[in-house]
C-alpha angles and dihedrals in degrees: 000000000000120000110211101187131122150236123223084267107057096256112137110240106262118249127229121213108226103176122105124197118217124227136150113255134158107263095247089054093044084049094055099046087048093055093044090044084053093060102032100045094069104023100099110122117084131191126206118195161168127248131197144168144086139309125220131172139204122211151117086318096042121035102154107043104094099170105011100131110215099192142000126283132200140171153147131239150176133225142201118195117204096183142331093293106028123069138169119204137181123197153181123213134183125189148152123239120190139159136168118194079220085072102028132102091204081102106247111099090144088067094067106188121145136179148160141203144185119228125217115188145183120184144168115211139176115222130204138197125215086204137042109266127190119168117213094000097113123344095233105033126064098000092121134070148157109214140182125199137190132181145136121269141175124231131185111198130183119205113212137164136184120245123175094353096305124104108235119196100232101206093075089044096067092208086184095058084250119168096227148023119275122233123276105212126031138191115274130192106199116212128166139108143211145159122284126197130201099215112171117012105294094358118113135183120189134176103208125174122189144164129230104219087209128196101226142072094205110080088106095024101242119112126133124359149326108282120217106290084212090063085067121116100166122063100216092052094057095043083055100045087064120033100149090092090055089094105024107029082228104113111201097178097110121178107275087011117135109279098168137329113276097175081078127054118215126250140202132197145211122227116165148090133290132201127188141171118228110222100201118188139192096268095044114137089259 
């Protein structure tokens, strides 16, 4: 039976549907259809978005900085919402990492290694509210909430650093002395919060942060230690592999000697603004 009635803005009441139909299932099957019914039933508003902000990192040429952003991040999403606290959202979003010891307070300016990357990242979170949120539902009533999300995500990078006036892709150069390429993209969990607002009828704004945990050592190219400088064949590579001398003419990077800190992956984050449009429907959870 269909209830026609309205909010104050115009959205038809959501329906729910309480009918059940009875079949014989095994009770692990029953329990499962149960459990899917639950969340499809009432997810039925979406909300497409914007997102943007900045990117910062955190690695073997930046330790302190927990939320210094190095370069500009932007991205689009979409979002299901199951009910006024529970969300899924994927996501796609593109930024720019980058770090020098010569500007770094990690304390190793003599080092002088630099790089930077752009991400690329596709990732699938779940977002809750700590209150209860309904966009246009009622101008003064469920239009604020804090929020955490978590989720699992994919990300390609790409170190580079710039030597003579030319940009060099630092993967293929093997700056370690390393056999073989590293990987290209790595496994993310995405985890953060922040505070979203429901501004004008289906209109939201929110400011979110959050950090990748990443399974790699590699985003800035420095991992382990300073490879022998006679197993080099390319030129470039070797002149990379080494930059402390640039300045000085006094090279420190002796063969065994620390590089960079592999007992600790790298990391990135996410700080910016999101807006998004809230599509309701007939058959939304409100």
């Amino acid at each position: 039976m269909k209830n026609s009635g309205k909010n104050r803005y115009g959205v038809k009441a959501c329906l729910k549907d309480a009918k059940q139909k009875s079949f014989v299932f095994p009770k692990t099957l029953f329990a499962f259809c149960f459990l899917l019914s639950a969340f499809t039933a009432n997810a039925q508003t979406w909300e497409p978005g914007l997102f943007i902000g900045g990117a910062g990192y955190q690695g073997d040429l930046d330790t302190r900085n927990l939320y210094k952003t190095s370069g500009l991040a932007g991205g689009v999403s979409i979002q299901r919402n199951f009910n006024p606290y529970f969300a899924f959202k994927l996501a796609y979003t593109h930024g720019k990492i980058a770090a020098a010891d010569s500007s770094s307070k990690a304390g190793q300016p003599e080092r002088n290694l630099s790089f930077h990357s752009q991400l690329d990242e596709l990732s699938l979170m779940g977002e809750f509210n700590f209150m209860k949120y309904m966009p246009g539902y009622d101008p003064y009533k469920y239009r604020f909430s804090p929020f955490v999300f978590l989720g699992i995500g994919l990300t390609s990078f790409n170190p580079q650093a710039e030597y003579q006036g030319q940009t060099y892709d630092l993967r293929p150069l093997r700056t370690e002395g390393q056999t073989g390429d590293y990987a290209r993209s790595t496994l993310v969990i995405p985890y953060g919060g922040g505070i979203k607002y429901n501004f004008a009828s289906s209109w939201n704004i929110a400011l979110s942060a959050g950090y990748r945990y990443v399974r790699t050592d590699y985003l800035d190219d420095v991992s382990g230690t300073y490879a022998n400088k006679a197993l080099f064949t390319n030129s470039t590579a070797l002149a990379l592999s080494d930059r402390s001398g640039e300045r000085t003419g006094v090279y420190l990077g002796t063969a065994g000697s620390q590089r960079g800190d592999s007992q600790k992956n790298d990391t990135y984050f996410y700080i910016g603004f999101t807006l998004t449009f809230t599509i309701l429907t007939s058959n939304c959870y409100y």
